[in-house]
Backbone as a ProteinNet text record, in pm:
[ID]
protein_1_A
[PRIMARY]
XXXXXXXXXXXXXXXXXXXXXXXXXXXXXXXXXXXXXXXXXXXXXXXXXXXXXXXXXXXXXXXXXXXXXXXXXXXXXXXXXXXXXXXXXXXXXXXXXXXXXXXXXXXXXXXXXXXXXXXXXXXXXXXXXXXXXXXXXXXXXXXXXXXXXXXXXXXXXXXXXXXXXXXXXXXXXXXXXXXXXXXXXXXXXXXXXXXXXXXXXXXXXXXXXXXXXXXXXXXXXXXXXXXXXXXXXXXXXXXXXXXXXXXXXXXXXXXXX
[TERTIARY]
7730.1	7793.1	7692.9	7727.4	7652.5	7585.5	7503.3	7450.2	7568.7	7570	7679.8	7597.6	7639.2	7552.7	7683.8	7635.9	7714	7698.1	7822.3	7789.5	7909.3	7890.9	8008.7	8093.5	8265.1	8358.2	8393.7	8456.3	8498.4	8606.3	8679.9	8844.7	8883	8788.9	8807.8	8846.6	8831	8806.8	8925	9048.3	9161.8	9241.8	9241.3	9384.1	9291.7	9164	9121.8	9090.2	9095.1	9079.5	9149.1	9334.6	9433.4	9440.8	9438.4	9430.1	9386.8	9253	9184.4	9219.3	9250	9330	9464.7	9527.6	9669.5	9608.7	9575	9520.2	9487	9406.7	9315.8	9415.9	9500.2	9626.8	9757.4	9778.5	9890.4	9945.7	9891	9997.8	10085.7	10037.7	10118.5	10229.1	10214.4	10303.8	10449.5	10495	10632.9	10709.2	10627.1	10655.9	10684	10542.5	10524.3	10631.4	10636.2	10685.1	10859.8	10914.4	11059.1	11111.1	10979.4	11004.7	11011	10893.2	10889.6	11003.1	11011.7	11101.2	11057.6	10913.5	10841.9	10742.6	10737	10672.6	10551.3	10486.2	10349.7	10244.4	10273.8	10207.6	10182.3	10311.6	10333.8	10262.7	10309.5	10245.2	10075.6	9982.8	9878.2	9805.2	9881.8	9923.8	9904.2	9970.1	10038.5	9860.2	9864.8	9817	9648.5	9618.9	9469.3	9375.4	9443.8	9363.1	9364.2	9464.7	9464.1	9357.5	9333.1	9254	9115.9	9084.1	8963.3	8976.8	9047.4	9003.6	8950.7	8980	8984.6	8821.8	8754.5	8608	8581	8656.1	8596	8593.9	8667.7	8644.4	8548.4	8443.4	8343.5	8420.9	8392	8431	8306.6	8252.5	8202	8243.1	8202.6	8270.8	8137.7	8228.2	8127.6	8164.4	8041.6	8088.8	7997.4	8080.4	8040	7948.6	7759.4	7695.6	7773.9	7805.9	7846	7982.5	8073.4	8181.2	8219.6	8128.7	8136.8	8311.3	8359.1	8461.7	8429.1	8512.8	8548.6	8560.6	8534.4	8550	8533.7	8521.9	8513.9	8503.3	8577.5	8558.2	8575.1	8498.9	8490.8	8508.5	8597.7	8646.2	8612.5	8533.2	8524.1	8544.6	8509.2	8473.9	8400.7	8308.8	8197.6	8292.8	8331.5	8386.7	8301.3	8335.9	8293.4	8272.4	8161.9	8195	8280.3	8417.6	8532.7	8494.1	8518.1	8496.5	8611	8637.8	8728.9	8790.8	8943.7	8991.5	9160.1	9247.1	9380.8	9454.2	9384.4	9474.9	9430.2	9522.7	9564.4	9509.2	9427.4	9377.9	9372.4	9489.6	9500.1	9448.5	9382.7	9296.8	9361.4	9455.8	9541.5	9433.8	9434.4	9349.6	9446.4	9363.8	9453.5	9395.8	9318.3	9241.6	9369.2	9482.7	9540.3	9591.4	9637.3	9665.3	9764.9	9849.4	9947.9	9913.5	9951.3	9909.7	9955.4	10062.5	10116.4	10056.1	10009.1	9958.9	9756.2	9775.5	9600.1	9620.6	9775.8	9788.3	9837.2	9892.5	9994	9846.8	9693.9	9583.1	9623.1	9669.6	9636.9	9772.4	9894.4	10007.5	10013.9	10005.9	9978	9930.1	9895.3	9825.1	9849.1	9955.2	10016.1	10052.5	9974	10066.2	10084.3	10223.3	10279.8	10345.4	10406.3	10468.3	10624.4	10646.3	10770.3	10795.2	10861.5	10893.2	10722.4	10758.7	10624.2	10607.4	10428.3	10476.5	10505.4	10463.7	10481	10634.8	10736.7	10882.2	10959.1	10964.1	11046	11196.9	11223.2	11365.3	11474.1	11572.1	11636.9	11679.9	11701.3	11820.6	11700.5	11588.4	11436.8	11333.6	11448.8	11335.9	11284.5	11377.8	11386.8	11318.2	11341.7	11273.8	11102.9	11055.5	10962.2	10862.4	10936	10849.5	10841.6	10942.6	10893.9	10809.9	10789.2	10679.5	10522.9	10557.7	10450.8	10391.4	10412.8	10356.8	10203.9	10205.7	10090.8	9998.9	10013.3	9916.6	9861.1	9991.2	9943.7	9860.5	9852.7	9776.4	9647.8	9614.1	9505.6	9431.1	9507.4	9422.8	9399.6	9449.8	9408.8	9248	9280.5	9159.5	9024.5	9040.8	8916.3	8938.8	8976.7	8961.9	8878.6	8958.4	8879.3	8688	8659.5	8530.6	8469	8550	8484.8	8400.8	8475.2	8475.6	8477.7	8519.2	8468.3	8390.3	8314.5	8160.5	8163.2	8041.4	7998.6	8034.4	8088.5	8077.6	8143.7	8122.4	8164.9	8340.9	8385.7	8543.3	8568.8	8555.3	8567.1	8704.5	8808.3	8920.6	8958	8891.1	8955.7	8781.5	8796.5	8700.7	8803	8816.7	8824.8	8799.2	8801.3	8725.2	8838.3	8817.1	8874.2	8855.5	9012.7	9058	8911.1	8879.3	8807.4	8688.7	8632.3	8478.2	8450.9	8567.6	8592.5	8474.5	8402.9	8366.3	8228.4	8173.6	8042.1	7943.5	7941	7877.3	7845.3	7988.9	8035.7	8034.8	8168.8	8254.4	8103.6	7991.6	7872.4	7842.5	7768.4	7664	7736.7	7877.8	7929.2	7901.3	7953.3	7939.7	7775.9	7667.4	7552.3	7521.9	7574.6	7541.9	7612.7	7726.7	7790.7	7686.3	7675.5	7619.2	7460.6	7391.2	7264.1	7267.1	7401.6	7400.9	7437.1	7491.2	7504.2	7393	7316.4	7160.2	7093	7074.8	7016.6	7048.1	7136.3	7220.5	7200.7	7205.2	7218.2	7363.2	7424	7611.1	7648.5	7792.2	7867.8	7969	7994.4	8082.9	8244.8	8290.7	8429	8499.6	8609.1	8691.4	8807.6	8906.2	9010.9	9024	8979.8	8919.8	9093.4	9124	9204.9	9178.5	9217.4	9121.5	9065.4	9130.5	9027.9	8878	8867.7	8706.6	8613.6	8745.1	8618.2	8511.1	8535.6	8397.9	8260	8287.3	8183.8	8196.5	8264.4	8224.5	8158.4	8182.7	8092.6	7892.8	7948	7774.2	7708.5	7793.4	7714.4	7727.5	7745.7	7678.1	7816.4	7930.9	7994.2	8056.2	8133.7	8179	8326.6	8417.1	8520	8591.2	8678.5	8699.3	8863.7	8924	9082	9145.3	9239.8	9259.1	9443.8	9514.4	9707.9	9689.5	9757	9865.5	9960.8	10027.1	10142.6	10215.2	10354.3	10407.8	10497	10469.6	10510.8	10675.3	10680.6	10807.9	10861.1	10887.5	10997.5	10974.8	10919.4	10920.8	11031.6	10987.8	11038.6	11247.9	11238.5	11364.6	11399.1	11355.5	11433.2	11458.4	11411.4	11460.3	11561.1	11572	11667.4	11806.1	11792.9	11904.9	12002.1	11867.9	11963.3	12049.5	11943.1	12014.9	12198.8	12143.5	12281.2	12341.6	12344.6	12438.3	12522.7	12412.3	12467.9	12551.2	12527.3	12596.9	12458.2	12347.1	12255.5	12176.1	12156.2	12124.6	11959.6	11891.6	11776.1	11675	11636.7	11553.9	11615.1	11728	11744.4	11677.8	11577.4	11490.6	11351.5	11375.1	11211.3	11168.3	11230.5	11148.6	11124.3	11183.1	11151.6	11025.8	10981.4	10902.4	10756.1	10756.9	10686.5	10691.3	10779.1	10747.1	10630.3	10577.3	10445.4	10329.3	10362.3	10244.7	10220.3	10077.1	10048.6	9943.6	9924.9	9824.6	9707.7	9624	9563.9	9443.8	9480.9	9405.2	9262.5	9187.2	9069.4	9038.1	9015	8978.8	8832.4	8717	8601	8499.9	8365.3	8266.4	8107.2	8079.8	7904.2	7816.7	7770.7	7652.3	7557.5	7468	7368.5	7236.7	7132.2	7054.4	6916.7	6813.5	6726.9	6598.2	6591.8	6487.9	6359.7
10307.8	10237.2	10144.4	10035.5	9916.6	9988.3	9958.8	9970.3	10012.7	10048	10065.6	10019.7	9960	9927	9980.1	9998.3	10002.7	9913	9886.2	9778.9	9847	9795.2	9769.4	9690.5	9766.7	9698.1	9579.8	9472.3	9319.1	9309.3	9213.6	9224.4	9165	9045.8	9012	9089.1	9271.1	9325	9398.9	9349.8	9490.9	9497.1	9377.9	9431.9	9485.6	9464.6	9546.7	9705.7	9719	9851	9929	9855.8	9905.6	9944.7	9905	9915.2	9995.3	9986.9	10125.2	10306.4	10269.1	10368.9	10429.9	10330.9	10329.8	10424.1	10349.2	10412.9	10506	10552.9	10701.8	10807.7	10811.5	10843.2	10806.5	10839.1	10748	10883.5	10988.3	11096.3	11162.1	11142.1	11217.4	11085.3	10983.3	10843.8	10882.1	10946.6	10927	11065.1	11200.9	11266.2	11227.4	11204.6	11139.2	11017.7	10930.1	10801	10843.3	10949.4	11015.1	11014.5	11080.8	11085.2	10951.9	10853.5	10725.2	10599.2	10498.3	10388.3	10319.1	10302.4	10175	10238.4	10178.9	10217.7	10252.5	10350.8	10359.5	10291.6	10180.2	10073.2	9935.3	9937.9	9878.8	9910.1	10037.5	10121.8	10057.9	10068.6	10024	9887.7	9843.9	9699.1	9628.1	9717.4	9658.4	9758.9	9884.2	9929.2	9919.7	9888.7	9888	9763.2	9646.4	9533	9577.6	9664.7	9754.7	9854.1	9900.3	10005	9917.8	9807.9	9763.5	9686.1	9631.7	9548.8	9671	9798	9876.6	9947	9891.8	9932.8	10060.2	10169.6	10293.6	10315.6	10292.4	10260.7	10239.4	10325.1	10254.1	10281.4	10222.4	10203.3	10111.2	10199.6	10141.1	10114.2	10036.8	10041.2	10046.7	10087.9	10101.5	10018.9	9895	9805	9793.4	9803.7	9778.6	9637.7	9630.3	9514.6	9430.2	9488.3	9396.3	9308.5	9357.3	9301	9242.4	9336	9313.2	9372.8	9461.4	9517.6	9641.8	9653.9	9756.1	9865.1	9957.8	10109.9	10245.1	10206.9	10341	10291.7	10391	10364.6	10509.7	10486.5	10604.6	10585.7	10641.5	10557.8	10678.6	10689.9	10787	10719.2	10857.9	10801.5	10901.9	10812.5	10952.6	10979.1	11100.3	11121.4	11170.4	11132.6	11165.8	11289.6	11389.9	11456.9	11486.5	11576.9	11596.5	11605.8	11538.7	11558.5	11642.6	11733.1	11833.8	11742.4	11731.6	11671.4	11680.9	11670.6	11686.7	11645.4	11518.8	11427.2	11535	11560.3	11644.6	11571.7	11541	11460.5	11549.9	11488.7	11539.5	11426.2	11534.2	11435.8	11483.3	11356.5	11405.5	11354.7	11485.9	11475.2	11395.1	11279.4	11208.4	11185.1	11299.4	11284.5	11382.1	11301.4	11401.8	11278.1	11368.1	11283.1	11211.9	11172.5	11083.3	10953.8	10807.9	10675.9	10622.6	10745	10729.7	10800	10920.7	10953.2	10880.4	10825.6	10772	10642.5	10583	10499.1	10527.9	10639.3	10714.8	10649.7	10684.3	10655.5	10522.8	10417	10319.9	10257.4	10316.9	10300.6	10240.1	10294.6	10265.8	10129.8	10079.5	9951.6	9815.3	9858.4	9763.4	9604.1	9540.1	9389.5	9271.5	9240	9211.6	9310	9325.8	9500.4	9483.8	9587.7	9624.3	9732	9850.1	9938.3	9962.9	10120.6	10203.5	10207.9	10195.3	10155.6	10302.6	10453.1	10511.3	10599.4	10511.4	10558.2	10647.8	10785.3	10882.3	10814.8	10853.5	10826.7	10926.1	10831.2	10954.4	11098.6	11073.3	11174.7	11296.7	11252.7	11385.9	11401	11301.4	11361.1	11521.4	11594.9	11726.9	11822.3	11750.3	11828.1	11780	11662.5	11605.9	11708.2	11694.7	11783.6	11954.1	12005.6	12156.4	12156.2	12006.6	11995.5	12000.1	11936.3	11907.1	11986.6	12127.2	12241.7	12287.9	12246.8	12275.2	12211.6	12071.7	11990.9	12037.4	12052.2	12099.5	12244.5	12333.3	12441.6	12367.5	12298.6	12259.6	12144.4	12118.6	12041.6	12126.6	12256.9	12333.5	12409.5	12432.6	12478.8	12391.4	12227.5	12189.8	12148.1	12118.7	12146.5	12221.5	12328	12460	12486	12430	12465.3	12344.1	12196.9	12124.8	12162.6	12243.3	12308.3	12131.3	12030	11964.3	11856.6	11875	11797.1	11730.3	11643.2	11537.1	11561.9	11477.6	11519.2	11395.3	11397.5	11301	11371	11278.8	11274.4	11182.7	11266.1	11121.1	11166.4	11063.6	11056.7	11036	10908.3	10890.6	10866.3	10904.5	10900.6	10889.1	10790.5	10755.7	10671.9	10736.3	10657.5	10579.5	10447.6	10435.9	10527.1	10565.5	10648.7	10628.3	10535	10456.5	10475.1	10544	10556.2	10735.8	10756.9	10893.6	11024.8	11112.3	11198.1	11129.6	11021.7	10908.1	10921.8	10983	10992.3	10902.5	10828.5	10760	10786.3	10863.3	10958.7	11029.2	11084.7	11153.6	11073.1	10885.3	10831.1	10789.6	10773.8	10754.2	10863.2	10990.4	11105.7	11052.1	11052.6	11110.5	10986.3	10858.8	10757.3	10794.5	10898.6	10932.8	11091.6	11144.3	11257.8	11261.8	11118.1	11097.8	11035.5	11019.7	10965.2	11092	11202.3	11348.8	11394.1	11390.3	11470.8	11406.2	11285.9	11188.3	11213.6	11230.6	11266.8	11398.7	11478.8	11664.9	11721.6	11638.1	11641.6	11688.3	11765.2	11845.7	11750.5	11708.3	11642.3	11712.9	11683	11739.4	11650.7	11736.2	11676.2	11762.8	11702.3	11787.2	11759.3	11840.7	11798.8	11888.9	11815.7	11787.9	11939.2	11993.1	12077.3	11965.9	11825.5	11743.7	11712.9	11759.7	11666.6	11804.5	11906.6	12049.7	12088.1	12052.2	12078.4	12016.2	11869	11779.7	11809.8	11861.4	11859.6	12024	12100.8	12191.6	12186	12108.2	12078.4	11937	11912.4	11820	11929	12047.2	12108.9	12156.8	12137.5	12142.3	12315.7	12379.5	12511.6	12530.2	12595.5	12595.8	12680.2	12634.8	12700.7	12747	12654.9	12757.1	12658.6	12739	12653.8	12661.5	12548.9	12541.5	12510.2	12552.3	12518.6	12435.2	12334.1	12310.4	12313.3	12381.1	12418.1	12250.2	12163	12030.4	12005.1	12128.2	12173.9	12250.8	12278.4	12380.5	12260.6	12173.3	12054	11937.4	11940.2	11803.2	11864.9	12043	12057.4	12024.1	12078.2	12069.2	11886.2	11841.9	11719	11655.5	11691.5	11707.7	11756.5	11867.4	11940.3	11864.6	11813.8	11769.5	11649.9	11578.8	11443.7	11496.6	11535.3	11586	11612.7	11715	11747	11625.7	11523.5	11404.6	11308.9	11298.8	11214.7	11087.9	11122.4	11008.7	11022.9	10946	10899.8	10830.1	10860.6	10796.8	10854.4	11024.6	11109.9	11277.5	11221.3	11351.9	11434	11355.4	11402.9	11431.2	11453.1	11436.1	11607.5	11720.9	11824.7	11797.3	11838.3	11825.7	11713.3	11608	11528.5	11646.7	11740.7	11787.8	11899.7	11950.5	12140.6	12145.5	12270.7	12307.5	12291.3	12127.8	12077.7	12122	12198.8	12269.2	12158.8	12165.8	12072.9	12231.1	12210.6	12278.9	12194.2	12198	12131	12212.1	12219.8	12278.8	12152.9	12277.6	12217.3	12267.8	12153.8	12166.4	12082.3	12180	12151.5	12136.5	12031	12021.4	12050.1	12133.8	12147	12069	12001.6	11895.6	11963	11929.2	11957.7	11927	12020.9	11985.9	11880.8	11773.3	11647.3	11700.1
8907.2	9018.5	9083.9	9106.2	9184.3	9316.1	9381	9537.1	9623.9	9735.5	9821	9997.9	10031.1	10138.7	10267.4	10365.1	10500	10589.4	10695.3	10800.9	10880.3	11037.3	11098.8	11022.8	11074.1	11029.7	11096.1	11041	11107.4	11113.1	11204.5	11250.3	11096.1	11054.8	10887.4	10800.5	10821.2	10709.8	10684.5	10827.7	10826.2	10729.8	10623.9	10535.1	10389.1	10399.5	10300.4	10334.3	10464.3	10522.7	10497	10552.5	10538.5	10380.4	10284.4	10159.2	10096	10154.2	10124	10151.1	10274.2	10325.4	10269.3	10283.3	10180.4	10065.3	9940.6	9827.4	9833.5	9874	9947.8	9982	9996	10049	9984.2	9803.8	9777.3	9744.3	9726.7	9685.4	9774.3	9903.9	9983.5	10118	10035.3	10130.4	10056.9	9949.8	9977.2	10063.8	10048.7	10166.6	10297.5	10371.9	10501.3	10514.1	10439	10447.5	10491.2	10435.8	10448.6	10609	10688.2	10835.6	10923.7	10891.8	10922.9	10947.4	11022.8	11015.1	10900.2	10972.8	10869.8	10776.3	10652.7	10565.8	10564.2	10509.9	10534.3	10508.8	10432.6	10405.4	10533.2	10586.5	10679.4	10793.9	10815.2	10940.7	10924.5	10823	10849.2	10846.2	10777	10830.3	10956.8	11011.3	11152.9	11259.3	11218.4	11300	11307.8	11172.3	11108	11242.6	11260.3	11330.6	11493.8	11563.1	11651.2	11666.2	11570.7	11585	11590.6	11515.4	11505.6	11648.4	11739.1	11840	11950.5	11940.9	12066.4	12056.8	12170.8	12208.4	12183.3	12189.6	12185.2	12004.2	11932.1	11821.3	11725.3	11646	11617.3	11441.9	11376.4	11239.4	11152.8	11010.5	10968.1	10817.3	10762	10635.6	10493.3	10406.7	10282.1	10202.8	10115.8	10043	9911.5	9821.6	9689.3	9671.6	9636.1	9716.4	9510.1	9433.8	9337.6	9346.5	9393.3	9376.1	9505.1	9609.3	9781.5	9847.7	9712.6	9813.1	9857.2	9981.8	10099.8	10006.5	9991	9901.3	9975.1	10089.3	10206	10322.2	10407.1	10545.2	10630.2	10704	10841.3	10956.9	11063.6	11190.9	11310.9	11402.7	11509.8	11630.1	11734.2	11868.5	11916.1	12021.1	12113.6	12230.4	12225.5	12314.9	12476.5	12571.4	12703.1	12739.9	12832.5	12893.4	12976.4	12983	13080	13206.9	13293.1	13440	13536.4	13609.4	13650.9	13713.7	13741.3	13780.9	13812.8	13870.4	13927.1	13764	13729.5	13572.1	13499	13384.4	13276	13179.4	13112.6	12980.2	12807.9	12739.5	12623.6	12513.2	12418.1	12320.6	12195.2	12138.7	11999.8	11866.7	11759.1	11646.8	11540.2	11474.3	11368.9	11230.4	11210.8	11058	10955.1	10935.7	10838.9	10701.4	10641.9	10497.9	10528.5	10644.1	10700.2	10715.8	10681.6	10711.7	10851.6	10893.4	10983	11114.7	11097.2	11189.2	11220.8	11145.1	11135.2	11218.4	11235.5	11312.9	11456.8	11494.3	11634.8	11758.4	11711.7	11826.4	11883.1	11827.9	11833.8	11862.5	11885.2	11870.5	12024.8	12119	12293.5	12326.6	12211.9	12266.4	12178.3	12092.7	11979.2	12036.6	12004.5	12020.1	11908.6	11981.7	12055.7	12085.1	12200.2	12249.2	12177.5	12112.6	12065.8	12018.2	11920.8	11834.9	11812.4	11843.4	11768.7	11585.7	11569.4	11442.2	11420.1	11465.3	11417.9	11457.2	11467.9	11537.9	11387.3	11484.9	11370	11339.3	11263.7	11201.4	11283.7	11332.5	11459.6	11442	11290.1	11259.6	11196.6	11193.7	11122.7	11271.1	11410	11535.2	11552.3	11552.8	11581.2	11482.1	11352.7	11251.1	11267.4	11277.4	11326.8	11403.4	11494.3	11598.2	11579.7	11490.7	11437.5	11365.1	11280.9	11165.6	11229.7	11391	11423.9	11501.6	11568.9	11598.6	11536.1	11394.8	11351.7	11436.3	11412.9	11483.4	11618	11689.7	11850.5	11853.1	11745.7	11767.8	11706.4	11616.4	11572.6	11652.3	11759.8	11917.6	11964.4	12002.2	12069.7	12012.4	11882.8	11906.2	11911.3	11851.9	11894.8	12027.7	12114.5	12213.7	12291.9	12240.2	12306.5	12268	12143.3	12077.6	12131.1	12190	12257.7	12389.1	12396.8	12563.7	12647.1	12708	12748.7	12776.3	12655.8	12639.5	12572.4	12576.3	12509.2	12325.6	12268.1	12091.8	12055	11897.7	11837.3	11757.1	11745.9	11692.7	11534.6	11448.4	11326.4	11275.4	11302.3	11322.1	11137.9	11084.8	10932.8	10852.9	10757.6	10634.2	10515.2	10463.2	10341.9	10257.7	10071.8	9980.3	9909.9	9854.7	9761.3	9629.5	9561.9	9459	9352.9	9306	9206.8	9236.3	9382.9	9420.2	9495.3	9445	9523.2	9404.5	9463.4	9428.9	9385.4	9432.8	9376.1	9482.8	9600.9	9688	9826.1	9804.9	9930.2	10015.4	10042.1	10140.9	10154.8	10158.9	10156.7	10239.2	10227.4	10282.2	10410.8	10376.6	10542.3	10617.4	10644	10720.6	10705.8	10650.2	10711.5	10830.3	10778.6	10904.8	11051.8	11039.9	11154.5	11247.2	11108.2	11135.5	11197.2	11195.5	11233.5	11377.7	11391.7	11528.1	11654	11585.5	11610	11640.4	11545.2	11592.7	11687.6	11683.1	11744.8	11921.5	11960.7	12061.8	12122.4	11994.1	12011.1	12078.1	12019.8	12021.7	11911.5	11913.1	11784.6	11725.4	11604.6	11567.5	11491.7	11561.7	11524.5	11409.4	11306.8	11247.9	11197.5	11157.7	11054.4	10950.5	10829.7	10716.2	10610.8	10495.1	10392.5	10296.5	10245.4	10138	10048.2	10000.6	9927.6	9956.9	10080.8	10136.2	10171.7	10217.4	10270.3	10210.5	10047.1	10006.9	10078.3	10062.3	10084.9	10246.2	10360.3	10457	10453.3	10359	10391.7	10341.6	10207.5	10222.9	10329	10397.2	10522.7	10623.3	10638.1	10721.4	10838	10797.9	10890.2	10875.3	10946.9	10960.8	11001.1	10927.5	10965.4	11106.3	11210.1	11300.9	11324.3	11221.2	11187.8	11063.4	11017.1	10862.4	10899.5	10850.9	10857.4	10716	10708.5	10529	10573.1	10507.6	10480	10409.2	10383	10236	10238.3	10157.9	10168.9	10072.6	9971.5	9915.6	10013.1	10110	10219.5	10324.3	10337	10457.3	10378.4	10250.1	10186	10202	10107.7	10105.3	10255.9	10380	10481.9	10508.6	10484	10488.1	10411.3	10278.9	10170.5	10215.7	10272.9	10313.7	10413.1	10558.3	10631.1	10646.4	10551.7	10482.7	10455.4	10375.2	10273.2	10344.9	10470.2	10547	10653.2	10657.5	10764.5	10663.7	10537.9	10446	10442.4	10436.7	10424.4	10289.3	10220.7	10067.9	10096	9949.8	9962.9	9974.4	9972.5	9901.1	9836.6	9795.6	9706.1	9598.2	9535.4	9438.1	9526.5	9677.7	9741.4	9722.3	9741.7	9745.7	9601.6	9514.2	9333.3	9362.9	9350.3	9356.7	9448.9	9545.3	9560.3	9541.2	9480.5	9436.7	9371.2	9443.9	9416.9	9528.8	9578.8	9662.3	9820	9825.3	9950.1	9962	10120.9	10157.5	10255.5	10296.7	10349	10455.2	10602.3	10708.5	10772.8	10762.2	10863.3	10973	11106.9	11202.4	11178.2	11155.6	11197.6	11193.1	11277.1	11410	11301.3	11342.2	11239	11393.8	11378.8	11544.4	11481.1	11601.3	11580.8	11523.5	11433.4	11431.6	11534.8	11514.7	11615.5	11545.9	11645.7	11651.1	11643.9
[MASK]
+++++++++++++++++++++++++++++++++++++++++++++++++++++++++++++++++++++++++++++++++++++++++++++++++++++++++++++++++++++++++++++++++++++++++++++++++++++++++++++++++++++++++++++++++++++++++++++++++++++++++++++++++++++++++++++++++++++++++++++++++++++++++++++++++

């Protein structure tokens, strides 16, 4: 493999971002994509140059120095120490294999203002949000292991398909992870079973693990279709029988300087 160099990402760089991302993520877009208005392709599209204009945002990207394309990217934020206070402040985690939920951060601040890109489909709202229980226990617990404090948040890491398992996805985390020590801050994430390996040899530790059975999510969607008279994923559980996904919430503690 050619050199791989890193840089900050450029507002120039969003539809190769989006792309990347996309790809990185193509096995599990016609699931996800079922709940969605807009396509998951779209969704990052729309949401990718959003995410890059917003300051707290740091995103860097990994580029192939031969061909000079985008082949990885990693997107965090340092999050603040909590200050006690009357306001209720909730911090939603968006590192999951969804194109859709990698865009929901960034959804609040979309312009030109109109339709969320990430707007459920009316008739899978309800199912939506039973799906999404997992999630809310898996804020809770980093949350809780935040206690508060100062730490880092790396929201998306991904490789292109074609550079995956090459030691990419590796040199990004350590440029995130040096800014961790550097600090003497804990970096949080929610890691895929695809990546846990590599986040367990960067040092990170698991602090609670969700399954998703993605065949009993896909049938329930199947079902209720059918029951409303709506057409257009009848073959979707079959298309995923078999496929479990598996989420860890976890914490890399900083090393000492």
């Amino acid at each position: 493999m050619a050199s791989v160099k890193l840089r900050p990402a450029q507002p120039a760089d969003a539809a190769a971002i989006a792309d990347t991302h996309y790809r990185a993520l193509d096995r599990y877009h016609e699931f996800y994509g079922a709940f969605f208005v807009l396509d998951p392709r779209e969704i990052l599209a729309k949401s990718t140059p959003v995410a890059l204009s917003k300051p707290e945002n740091i995103m860097l990207v990994a580029v192939d120095e031969e061909s000079s394309d985008i082949i990885g990217i990693v997107k965090y934020t340092v999050e603040a120490e909590k200050v006690a206070s009357t306001t209720t402040t909730t911090t939603t985690t968006t590192t999951t294999t969804t194109a859709a939920a990698a865009a929901a951060a960034e959804d609040s601040t979309s312009v030109p203002a109109g339709p969320s890109f990430t707007a459920i489909k009316e008739h899978l709202k309800e199912l939506w949000t039973e799906f999404g229980k997992r999630r809310d226990e898996m804020d809770e617990c980093y949350e809780k292991a935040a206690d508060g404090k100062r730490h880092i948040y790396i929201h998306t890491l991904m490789i292109s398909p074609d550079y995956q398992r090459r030691g990419v996805g590796g040199k990004l985390l350590a440029a995130v992870l040096k800014q961790g020590d550097e600090e003497g801050i804990p970096t949080f994430l929610a890691s895929t079973a695809e990546s846990i390996g590599l986040y367990g040899r960067m040092g990170f530790e698991s602090l609670g693990t969700w399954p998703i059975d993605n065949e009993y999510w896909a049938g329930r969607v199947v079902d209720l279709e059918k029951e409303l008279g709506i057409a257009g994923h009848e073959g979707l559980q079959e298309t995923f029988k078999g496929v479990r996904e598996v989420e860890d919430v976890m914490v890399r503690w900083p090393k000492k300087q």
